[in-house]
C-alpha positions as CSV (number, residue, x, y, z in Angstrom):
1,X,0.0,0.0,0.0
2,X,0.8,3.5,-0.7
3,X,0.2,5.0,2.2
4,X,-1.1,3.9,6.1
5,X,-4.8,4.1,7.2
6,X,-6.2,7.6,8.7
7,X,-6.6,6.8,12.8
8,X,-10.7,7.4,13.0
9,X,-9.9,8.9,16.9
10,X,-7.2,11.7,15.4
11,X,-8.4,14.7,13.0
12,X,-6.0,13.4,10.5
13,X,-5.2,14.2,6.6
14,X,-2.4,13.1,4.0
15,X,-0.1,16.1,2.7
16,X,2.0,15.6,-0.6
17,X,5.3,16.4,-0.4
18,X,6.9,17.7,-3.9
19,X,10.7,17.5,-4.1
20,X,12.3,19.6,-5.4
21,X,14.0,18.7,-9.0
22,X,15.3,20.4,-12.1
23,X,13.0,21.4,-14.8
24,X,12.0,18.8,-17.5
25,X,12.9,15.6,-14.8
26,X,10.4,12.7,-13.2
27,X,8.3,14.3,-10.2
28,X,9.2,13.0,-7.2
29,X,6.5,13.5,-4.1
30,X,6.3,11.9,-0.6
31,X,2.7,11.2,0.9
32,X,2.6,11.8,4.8
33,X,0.1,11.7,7.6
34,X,-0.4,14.6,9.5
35,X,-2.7,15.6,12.7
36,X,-4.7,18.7,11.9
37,X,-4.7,19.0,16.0
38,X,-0.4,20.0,15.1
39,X,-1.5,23.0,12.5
40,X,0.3,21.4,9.6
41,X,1.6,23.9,7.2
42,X,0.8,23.8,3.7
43,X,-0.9,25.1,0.6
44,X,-3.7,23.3,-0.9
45,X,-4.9,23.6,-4.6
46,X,-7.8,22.8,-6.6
47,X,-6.9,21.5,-10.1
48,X,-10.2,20.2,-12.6
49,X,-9.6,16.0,-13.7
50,X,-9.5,15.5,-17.6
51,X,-9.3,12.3,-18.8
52,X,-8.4,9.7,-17.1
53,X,-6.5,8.1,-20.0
54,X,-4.3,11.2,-20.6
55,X,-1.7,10.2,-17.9
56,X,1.9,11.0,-16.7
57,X,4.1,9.2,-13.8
58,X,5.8,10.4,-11.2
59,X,7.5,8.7,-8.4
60,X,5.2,8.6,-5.1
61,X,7.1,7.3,-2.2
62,X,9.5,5.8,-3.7
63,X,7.4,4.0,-6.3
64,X,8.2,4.8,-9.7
65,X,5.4,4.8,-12.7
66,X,3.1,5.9,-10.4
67,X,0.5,7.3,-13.0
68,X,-1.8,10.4,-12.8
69,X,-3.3,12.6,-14.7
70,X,-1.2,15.0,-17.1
71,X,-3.1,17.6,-15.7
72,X,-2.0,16.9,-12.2
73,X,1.4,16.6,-13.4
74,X,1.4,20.2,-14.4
75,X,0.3,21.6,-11.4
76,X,2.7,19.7,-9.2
């Protein structure tokens, strides 16, 4: 699995980390678990999906060929 289960008891969400990388190379990003009660930092975006079958990969902890959309890609 990708990532570990929210706790239920714990107002929890899951922040993506990009790292940084030189222009025209494979994304690399980190998915972490994070307790809203610690005021996590971060920006949040809102991004529209296109079609699922227009897909680019990145590496997501570790895991290369992890696909998403091109249009997610982009953004990150």
């Amino acid at each position: 699995m990708m990532y570990d289960a929210l706790d239920a008891q714990i107002p929890q969400i899951r922040l993506l980390e990009v790292s940084p990388s030189k222009f025209n190379t494979v994304i690399s990003c980190t998915l972490r678990t994070v307790s809203l009660r610690d005021h996590p930092n971060y920006t949040a975006f809102s991004y529209v999906w296109e079609d699922a079958q227009s897909t680019a990969e990145i590496v997501l902890n570790d895991h290369e060929n992890f696909k998403v959309t091109t249009n997610l890609e982009t953004r990150l």
